[in-house]
N, CA, C and O atoms as a GROMACS GRO file, in nm:
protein
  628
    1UNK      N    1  14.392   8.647   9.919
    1UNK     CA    2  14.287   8.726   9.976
    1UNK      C    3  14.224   8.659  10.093
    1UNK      O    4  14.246   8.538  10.097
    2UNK      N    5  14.155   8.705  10.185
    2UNK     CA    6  14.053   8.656  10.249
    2UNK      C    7  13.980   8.537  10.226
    2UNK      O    8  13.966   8.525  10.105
    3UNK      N    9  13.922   8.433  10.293
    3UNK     CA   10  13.842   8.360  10.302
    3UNK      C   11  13.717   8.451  10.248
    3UNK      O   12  13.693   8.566  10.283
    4UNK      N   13  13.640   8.368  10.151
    4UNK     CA   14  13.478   8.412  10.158
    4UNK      C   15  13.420   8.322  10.127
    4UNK      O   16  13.463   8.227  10.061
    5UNK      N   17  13.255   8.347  10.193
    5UNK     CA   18  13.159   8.261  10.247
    5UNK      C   19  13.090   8.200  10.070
    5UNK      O   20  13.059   8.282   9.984
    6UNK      N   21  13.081   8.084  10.053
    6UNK     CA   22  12.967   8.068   9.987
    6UNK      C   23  12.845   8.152   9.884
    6UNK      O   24  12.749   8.205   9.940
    7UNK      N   25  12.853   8.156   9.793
    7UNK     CA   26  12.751   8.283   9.738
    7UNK      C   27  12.649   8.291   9.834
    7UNK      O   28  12.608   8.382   9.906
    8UNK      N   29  12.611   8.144   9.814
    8UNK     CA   30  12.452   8.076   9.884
    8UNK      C   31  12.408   8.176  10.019
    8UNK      O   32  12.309   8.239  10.055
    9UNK      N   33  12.543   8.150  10.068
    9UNK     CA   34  12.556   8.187  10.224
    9UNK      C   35  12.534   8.313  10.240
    9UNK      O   36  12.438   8.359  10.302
   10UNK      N   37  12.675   8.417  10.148
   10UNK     CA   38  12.614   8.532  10.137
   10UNK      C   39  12.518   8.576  10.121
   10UNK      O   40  12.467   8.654  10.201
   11UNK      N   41  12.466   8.541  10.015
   11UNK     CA   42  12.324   8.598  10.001
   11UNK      C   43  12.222   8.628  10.095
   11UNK      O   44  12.166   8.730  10.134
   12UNK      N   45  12.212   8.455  10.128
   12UNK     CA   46  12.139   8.511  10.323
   12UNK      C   47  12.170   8.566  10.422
   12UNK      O   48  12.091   8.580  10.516
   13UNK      N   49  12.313   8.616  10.422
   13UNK     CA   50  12.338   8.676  10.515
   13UNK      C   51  12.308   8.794  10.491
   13UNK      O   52  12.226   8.846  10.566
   14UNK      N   53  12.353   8.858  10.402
   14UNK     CA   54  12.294   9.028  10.325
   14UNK      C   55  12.117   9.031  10.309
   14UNK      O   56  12.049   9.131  10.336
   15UNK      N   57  12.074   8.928  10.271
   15UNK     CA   58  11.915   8.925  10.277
   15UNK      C   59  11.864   8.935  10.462
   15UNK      O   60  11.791   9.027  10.499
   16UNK      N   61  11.902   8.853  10.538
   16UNK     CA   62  11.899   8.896  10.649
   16UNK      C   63  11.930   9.025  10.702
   16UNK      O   64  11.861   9.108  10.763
   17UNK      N   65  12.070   9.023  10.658
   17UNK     CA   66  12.096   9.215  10.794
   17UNK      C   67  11.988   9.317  10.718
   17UNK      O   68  11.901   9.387  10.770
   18UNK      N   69  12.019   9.303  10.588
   18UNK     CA   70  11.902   9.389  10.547
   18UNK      C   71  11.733   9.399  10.599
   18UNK      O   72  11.654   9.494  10.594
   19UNK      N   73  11.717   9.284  10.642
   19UNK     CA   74  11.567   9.262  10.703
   19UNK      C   75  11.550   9.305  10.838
   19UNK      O   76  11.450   9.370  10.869
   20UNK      N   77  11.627   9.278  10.912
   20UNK     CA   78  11.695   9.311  11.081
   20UNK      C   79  11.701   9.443  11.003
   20UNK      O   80  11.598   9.502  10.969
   21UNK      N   81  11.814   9.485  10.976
   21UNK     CA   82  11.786   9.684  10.933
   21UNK      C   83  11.665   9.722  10.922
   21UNK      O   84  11.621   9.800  11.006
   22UNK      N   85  11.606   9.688  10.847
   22UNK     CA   86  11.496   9.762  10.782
   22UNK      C   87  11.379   9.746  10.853
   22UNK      O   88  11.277   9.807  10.819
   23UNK      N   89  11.384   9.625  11.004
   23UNK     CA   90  11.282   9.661  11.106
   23UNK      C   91  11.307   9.724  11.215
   23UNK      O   92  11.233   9.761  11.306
   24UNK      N   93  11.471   9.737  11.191
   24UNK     CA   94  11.536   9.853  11.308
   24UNK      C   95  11.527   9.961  11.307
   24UNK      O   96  11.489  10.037  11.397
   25UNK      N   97  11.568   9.986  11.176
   25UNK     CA   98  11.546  10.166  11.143
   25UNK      C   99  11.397  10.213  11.036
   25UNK      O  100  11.368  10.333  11.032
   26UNK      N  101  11.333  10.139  10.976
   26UNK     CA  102  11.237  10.142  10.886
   26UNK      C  103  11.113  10.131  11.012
   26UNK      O  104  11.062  10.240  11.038
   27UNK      N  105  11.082  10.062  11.059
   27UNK     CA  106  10.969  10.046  11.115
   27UNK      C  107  10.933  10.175  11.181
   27UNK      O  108  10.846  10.248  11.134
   28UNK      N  109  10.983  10.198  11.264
   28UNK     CA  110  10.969  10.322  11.380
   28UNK      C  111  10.903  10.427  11.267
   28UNK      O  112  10.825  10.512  11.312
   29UNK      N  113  10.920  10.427  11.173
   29UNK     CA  114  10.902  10.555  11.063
   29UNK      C  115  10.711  10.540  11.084
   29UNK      O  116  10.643  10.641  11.100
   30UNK      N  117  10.669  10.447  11.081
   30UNK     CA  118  10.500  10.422  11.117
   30UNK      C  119  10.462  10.461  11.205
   30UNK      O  120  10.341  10.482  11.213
   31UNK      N  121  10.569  10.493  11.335
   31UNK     CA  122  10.481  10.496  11.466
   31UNK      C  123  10.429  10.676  11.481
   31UNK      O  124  10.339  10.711  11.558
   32UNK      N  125  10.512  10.777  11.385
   32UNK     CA  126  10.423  10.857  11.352
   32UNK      C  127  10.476  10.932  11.450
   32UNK      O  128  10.395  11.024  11.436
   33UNK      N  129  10.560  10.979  11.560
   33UNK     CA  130  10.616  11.006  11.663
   33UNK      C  131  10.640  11.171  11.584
   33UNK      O  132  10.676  11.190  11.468
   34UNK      N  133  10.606  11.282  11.697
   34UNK     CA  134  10.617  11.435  11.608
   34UNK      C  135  10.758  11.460  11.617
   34UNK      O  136  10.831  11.370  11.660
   35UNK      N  137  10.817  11.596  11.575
   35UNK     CA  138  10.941  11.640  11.552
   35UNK      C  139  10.964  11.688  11.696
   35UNK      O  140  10.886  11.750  11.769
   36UNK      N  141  11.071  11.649  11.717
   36UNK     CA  142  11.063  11.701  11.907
   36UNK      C  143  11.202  11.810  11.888
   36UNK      O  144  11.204  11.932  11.906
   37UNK      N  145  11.292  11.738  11.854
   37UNK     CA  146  11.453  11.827  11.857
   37UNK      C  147  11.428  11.960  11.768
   37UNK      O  148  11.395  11.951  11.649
   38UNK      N  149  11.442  12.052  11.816
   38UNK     CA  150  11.473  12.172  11.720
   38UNK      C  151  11.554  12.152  11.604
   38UNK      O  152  11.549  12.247  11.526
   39UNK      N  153  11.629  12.053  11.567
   39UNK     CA  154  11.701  12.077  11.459
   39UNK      C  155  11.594  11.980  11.353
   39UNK      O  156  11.559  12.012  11.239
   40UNK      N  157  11.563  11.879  11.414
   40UNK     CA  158  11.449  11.803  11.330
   40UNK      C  159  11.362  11.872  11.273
   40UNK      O  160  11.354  11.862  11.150
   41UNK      N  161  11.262  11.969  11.354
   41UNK     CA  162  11.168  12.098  11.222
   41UNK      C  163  11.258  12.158  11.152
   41UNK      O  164  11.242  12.156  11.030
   42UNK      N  165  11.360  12.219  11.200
   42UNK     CA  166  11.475  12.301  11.133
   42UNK      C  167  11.472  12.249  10.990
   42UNK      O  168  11.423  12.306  10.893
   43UNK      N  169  11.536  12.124  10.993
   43UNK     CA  170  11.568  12.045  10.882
   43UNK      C  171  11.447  11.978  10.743
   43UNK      O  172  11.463  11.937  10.628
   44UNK      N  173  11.317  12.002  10.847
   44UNK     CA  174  11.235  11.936  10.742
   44UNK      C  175  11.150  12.056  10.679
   44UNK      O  176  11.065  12.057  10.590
   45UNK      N  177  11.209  12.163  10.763
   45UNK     CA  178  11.112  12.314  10.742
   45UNK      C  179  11.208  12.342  10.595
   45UNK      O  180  11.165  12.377  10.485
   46UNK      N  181  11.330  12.317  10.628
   46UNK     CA  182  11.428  12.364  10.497
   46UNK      C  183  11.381  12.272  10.379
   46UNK      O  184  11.370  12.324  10.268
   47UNK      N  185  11.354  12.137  10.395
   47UNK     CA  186  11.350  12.059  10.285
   47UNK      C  187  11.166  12.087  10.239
   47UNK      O  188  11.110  12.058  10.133
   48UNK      N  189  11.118  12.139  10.338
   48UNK     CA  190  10.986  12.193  10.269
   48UNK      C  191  10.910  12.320  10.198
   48UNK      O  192  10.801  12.355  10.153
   49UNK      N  193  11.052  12.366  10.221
   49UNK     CA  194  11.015  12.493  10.162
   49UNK      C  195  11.121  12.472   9.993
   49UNK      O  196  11.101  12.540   9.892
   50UNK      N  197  11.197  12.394  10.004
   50UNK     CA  198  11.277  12.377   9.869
   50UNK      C  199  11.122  12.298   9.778
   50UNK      O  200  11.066  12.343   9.678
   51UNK      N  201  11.096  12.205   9.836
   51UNK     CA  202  10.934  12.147   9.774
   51UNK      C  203  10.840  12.228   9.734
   51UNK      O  204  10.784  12.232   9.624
   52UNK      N  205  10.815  12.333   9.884
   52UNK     CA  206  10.655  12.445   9.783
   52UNK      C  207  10.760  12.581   9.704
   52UNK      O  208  10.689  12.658   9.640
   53UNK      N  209  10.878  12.610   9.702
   53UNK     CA  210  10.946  12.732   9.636
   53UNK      C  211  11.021  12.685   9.474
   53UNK      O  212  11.056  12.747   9.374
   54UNK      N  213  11.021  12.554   9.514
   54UNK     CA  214  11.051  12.463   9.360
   54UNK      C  215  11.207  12.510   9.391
   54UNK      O  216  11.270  12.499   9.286
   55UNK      N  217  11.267  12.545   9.466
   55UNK     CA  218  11.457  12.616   9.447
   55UNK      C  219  11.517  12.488   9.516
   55UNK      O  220  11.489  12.474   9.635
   56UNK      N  221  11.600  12.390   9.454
   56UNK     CA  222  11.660  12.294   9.513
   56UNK      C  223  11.848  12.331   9.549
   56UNK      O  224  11.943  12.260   9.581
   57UNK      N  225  11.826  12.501   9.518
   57UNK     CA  226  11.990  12.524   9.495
   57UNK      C  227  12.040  12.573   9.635
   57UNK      O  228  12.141  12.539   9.695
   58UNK      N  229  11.933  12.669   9.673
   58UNK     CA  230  11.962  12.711   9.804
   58UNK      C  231  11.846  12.665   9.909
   58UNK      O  232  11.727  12.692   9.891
   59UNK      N  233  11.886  12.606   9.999
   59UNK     CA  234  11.833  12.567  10.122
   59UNK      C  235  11.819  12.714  10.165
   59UNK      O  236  11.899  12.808  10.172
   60UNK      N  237  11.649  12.696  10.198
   60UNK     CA  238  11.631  12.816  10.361
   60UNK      C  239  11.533  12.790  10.407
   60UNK      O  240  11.459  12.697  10.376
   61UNK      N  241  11.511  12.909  10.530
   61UNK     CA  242  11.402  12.876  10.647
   61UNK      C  243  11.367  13.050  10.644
   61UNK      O  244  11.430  13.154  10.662
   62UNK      N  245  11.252  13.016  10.616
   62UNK     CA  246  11.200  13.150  10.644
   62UNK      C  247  11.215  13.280  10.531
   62UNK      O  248  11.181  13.398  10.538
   63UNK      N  249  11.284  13.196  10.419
   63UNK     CA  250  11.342  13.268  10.290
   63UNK      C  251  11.486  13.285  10.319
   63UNK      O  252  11.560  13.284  10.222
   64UNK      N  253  11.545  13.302  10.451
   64UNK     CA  254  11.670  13.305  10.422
   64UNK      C  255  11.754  13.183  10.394
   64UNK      O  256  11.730  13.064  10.418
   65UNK      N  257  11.842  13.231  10.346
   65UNK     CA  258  11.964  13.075  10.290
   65UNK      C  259  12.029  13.015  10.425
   65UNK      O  260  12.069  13.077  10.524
   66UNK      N  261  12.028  12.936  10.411
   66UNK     CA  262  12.067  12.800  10.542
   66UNK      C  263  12.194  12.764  10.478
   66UNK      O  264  12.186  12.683  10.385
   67UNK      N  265  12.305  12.807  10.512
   67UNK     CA  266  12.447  12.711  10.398
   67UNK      C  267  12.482  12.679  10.514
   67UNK      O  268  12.596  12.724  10.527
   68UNK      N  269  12.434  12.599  10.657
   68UNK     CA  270  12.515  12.561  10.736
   68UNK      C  271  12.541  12.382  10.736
   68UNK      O  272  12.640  12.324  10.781
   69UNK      N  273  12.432  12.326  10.678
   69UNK     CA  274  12.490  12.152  10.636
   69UNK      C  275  12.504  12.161  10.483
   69UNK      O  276  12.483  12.263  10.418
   70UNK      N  277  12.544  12.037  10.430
   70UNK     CA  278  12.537  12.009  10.324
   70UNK      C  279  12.403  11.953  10.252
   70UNK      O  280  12.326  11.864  10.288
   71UNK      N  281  12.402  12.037  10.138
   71UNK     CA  282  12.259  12.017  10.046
   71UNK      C  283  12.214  11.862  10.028
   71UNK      O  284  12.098  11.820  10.029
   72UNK      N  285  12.309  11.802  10.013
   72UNK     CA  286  12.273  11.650   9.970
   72UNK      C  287  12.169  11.605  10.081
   72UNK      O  288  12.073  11.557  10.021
   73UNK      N  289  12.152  11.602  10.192
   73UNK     CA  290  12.066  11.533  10.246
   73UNK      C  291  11.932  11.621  10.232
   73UNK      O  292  11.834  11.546  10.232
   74UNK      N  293  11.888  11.794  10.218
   74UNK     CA  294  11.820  11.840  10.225
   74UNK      C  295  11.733  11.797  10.118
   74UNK      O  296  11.610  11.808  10.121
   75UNK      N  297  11.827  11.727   9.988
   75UNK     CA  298  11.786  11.731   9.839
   75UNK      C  299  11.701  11.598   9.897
   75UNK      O  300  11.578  11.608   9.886
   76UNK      N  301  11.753  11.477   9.958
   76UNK     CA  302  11.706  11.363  10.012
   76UNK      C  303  11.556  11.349  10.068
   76UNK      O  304  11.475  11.263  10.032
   77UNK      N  305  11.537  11.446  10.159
   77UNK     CA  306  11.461  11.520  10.203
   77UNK      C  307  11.337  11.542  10.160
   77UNK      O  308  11.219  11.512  10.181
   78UNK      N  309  11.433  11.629  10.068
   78UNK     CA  310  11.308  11.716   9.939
   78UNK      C  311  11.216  11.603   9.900
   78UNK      O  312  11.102  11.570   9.936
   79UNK      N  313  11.312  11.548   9.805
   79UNK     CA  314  11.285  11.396   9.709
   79UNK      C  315  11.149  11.316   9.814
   79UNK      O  316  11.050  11.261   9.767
   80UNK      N  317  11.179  11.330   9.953
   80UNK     CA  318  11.110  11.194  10.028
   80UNK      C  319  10.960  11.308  10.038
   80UNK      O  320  10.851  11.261  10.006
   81UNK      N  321  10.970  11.451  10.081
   81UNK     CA  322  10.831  11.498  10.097
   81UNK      C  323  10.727  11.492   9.965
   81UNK      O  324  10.608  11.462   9.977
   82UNK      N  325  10.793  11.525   9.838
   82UNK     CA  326  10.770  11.569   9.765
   82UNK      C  327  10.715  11.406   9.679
   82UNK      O  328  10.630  11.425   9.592
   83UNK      N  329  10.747  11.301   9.695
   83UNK     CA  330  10.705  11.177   9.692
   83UNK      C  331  10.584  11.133   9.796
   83UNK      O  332  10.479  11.106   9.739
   84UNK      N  333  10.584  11.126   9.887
   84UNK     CA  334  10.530  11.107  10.014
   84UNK      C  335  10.435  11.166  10.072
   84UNK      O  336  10.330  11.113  10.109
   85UNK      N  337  10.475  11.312  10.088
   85UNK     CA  338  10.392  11.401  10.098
   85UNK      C  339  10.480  11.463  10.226
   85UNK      O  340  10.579  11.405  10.271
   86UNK      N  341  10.431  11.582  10.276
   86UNK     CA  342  10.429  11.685  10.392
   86UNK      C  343  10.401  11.601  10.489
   86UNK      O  344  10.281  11.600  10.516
   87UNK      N  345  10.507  11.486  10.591
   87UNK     CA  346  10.456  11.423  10.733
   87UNK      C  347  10.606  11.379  10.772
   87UNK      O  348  10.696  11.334  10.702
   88UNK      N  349  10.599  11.405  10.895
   88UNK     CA  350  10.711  11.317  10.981
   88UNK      C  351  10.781  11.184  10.928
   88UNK      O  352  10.902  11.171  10.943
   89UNK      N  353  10.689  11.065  10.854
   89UNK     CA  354  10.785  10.980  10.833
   89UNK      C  355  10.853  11.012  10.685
   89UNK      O  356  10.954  10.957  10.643
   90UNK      N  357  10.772  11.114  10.613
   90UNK     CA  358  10.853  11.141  10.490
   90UNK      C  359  10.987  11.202  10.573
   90UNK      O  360  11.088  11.146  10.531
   91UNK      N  361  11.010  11.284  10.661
   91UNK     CA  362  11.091  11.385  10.643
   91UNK      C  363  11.226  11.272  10.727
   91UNK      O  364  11.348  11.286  10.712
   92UNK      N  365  11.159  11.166  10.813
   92UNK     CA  366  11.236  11.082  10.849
   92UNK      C  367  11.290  11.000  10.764
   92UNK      O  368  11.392  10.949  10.810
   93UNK      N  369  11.263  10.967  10.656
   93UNK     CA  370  11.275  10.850  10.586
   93UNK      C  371  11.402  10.846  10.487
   93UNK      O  372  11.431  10.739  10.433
   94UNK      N  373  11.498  10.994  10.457
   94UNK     CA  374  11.621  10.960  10.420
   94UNK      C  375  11.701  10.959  10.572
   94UNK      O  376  11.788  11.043  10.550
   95UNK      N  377  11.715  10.928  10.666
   95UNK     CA  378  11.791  10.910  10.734
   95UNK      C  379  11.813  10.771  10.810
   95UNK      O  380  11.901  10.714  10.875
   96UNK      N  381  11.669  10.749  10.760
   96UNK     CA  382  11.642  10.578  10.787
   96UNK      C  383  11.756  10.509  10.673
   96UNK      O  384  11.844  10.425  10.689
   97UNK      N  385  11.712  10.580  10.562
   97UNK     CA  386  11.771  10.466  10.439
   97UNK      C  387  11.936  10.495  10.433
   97UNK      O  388  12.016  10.414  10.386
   98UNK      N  389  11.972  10.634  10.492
   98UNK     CA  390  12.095  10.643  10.531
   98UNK      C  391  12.165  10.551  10.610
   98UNK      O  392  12.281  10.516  10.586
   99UNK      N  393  12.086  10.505  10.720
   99UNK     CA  394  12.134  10.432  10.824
   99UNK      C  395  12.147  10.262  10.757
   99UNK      O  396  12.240  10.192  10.796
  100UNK      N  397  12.069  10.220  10.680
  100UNK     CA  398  12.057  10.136  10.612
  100UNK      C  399  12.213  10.134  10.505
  100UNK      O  400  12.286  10.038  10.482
  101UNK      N  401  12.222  10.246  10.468
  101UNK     CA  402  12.363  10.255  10.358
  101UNK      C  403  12.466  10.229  10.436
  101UNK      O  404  12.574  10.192  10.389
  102UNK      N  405  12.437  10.251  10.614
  102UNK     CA  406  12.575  10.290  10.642
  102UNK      C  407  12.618  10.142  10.699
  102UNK      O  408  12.730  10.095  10.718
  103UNK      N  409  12.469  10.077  10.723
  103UNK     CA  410  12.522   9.931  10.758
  103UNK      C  411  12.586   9.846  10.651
  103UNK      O  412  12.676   9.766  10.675
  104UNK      N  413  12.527   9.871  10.519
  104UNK     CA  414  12.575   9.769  10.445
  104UNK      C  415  12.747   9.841  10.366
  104UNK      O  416  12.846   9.787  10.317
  105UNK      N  417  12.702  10.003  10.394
  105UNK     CA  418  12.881  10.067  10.350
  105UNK      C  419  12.946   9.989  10.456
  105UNK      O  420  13.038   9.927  10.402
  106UNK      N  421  12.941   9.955  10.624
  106UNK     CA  422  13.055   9.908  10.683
  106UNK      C  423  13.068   9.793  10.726
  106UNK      O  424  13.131   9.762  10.827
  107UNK      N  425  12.992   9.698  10.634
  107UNK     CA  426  13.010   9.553  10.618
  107UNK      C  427  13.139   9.574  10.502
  107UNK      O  428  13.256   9.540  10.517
  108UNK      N  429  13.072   9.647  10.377
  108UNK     CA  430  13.111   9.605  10.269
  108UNK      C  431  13.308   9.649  10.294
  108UNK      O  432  13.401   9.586  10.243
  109UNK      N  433  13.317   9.747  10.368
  109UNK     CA  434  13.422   9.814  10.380
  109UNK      C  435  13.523   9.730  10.482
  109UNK      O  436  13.646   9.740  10.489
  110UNK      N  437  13.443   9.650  10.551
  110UNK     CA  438  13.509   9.514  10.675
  110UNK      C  439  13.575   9.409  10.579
  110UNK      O  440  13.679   9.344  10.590
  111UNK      N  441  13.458   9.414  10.460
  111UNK     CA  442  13.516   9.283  10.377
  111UNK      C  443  13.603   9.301  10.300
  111UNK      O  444  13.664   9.208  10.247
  112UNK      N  445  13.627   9.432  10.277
  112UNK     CA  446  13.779   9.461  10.108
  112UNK      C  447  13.859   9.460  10.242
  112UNK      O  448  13.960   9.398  10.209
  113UNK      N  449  13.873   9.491  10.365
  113UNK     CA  450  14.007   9.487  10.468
  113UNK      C  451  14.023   9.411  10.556
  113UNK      O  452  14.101   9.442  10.645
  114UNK      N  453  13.963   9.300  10.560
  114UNK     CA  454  13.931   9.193  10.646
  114UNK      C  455  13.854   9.057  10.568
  114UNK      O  456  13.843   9.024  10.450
  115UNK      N  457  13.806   8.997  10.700
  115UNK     CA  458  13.691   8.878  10.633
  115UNK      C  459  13.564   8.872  10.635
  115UNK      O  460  13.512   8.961  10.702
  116UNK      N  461  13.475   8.778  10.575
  116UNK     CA  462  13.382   8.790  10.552
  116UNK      C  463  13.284   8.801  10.668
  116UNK      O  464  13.182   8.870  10.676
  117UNK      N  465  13.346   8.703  10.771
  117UNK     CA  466  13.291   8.705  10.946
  117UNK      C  467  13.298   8.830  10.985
  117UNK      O  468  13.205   8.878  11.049
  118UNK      N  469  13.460   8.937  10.939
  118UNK     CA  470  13.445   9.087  10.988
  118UNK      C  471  13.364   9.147  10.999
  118UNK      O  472  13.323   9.209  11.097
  119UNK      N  473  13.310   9.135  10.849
  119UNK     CA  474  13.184   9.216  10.773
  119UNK      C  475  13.070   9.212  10.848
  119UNK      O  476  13.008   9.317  10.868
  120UNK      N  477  13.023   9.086  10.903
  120UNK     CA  478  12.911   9.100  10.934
  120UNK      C  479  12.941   9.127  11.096
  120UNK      O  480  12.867   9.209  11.150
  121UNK      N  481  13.004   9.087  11.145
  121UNK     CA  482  13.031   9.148  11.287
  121UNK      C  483  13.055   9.353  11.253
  121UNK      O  484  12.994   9.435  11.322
  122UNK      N  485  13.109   9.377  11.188
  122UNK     CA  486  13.151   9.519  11.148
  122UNK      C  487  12.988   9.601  11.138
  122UNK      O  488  12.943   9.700  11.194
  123UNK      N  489  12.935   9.514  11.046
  123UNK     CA  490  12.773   9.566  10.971
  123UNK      C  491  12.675   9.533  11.158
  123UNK      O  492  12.610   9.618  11.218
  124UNK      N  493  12.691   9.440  11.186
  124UNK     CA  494  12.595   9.392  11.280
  124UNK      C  495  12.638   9.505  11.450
  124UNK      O  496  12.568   9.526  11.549
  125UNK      N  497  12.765   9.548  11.419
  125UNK     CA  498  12.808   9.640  11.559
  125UNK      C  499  12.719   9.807  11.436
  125UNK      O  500  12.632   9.871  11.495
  126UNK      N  501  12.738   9.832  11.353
  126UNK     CA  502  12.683   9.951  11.318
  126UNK      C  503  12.520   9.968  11.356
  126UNK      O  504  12.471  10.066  11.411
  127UNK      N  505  12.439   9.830  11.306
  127UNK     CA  506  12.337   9.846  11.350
  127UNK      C  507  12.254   9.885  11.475
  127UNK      O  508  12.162   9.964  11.501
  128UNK      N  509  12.350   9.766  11.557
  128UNK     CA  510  12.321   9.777  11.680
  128UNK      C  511  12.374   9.956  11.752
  128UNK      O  512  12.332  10.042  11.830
  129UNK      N  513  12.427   9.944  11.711
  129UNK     CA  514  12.500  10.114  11.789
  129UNK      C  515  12.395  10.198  11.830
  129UNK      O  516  12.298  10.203  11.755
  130UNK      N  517  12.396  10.269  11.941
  130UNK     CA  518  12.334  10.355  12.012
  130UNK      C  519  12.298  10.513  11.880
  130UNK      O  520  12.196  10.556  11.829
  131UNK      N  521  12.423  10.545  11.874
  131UNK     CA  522  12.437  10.694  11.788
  131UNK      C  523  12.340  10.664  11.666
  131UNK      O  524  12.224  10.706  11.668
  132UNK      N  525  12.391  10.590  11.559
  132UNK     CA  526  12.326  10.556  11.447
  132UNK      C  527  12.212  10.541  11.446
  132UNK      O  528  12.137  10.580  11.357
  133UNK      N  529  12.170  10.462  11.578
  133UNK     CA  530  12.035  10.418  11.568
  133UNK      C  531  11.921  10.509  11.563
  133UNK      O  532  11.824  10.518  11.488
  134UNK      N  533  11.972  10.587  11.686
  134UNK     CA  534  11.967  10.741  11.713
  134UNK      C  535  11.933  10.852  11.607
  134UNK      O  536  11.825  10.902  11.576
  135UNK      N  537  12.012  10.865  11.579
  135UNK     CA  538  12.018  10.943  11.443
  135UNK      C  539  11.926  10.902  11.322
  135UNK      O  540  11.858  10.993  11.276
  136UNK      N  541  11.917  10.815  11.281
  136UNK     CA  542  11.828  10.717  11.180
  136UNK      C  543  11.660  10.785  11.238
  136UNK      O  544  11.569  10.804  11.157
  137UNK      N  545  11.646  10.813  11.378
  137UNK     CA  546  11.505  10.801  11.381
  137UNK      C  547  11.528  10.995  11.382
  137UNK      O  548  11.417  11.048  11.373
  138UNK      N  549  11.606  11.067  11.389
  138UNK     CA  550  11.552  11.212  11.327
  138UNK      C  551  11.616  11.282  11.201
  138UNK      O  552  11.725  11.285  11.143
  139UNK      N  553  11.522  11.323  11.192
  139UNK     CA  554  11.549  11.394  11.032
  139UNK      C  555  11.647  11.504  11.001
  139UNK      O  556  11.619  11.614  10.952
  140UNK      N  557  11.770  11.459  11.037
  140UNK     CA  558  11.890  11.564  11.098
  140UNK      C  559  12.022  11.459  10.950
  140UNK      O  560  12.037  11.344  10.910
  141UNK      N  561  12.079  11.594  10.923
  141UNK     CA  562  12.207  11.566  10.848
  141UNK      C  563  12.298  11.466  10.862
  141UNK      O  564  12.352  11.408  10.768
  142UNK      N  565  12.315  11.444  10.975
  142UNK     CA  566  12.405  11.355  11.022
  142UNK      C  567  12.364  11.197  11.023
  142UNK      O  568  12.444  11.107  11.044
  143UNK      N  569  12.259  11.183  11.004
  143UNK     CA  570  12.308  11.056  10.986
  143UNK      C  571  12.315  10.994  10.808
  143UNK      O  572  12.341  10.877  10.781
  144UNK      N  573  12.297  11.057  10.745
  144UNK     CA  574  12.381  11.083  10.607
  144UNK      C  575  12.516  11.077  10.600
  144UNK      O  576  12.585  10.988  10.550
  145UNK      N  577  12.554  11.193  10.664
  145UNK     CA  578  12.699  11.206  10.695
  145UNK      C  579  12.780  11.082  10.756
  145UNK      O  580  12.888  11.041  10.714
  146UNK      N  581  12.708  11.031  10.861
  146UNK     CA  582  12.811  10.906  10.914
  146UNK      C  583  12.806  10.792  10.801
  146UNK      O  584  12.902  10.715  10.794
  147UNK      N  585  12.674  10.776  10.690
  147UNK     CA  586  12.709  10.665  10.583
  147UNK      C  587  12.795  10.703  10.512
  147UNK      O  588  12.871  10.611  10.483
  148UNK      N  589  12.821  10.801  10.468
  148UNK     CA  590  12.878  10.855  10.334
  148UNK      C  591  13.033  10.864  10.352
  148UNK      O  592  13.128  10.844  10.276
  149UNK      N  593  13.020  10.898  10.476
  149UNK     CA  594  13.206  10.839  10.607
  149UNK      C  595  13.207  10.696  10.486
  149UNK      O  596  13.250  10.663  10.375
  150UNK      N  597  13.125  10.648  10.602
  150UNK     CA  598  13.207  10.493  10.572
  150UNK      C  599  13.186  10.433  10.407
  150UNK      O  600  13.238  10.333  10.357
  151UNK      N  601  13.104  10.516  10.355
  151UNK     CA  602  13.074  10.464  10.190
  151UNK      C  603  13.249  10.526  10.119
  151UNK      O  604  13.335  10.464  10.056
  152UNK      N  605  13.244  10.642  10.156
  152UNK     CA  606  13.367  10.726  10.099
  152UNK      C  607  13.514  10.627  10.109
  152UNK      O  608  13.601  10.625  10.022
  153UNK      N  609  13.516  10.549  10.235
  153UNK     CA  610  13.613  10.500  10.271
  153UNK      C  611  13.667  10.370  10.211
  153UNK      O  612  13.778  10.335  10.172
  154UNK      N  613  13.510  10.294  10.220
  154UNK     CA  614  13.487  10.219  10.104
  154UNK      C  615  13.557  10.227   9.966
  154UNK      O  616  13.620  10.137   9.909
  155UNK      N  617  13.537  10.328   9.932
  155UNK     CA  618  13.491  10.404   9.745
  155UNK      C  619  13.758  10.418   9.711
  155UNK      O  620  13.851  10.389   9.635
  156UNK      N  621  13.727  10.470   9.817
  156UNK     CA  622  13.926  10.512   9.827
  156UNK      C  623  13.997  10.346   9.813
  156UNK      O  624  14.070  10.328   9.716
  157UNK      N  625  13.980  10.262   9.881
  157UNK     CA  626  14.002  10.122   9.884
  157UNK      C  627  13.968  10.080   9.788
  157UNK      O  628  13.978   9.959   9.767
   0.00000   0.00000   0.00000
């Protein structure tokens, strides 16, 4: 197999990216910034009306059914207003922790096909990335979707 690092080592290294993540994509969630993209209200209007209608089966806006993304992140969504309350960083905050999954899904996925140096070069290019980063700060499907890519890919290996 592969070379791997030290538990010791690991450990700090996963305790680190995780800390670097979580002031990359976690922080911004404070600065309180409103919904600007149309698909961002879109998305948090759907996950707020599954919250005051109690229906977690069908997504809609306006009463009608929305089957155009997949429920799983709306449910995410739901879960974060309905904890949190009715505000921007709730409705942001599964896409943050998405972005967070997707760094440590494509470390973890560098290291079953590569080495342990991959991993964190692999995890440390996801973070840094323009798109992801992107995505992480609105409350849009997709950036669910790009972890669950690389978790899935993971999960087959």
């Amino acid at each position: 197999g592969a070379p791997c690092l030290p538990v010791k080592t690991s450990a700090l290294l996963i305790a680190c990216t995780l800390l670097v993540g979580s002031v990359l994509y976690v922080l911004p969630l404070g600065l309180a910034a409103p919904l600007t993209d149309p698909d961002e209200g879109l998305h948090a209007v759907i996950a707020q009306e599954m919250v005051e209608r109690g229906d977690l089966v069908v997504p809609r806006v306006a009463g009608t059914p929305f089957l155009d993304k997949p429920i799983v992140f709306f449910w995410m969504q739901a879960a974060s207003l309905k904890v949190f309350g009715m505000s921007t960083a709730a409705a942001r905050l599964p896409g943050a922790l998405a972005a967070l999954l997707g760094i440590l899904t494509t470390g973890w996925l560098a290291r079953l096909w590569m080495t342990d140096r991959a991993a964190w070069v692999a995890a440390g290019c996801y973070a840094t990335a323009v798109i992801p980063f992107a995505l992480a700060q609105a409350p849009v499907a997709q950036s669910a979707l790009f972890s669950m890519d690389a978790g899935s890919g993971a999960v087959r290996e």
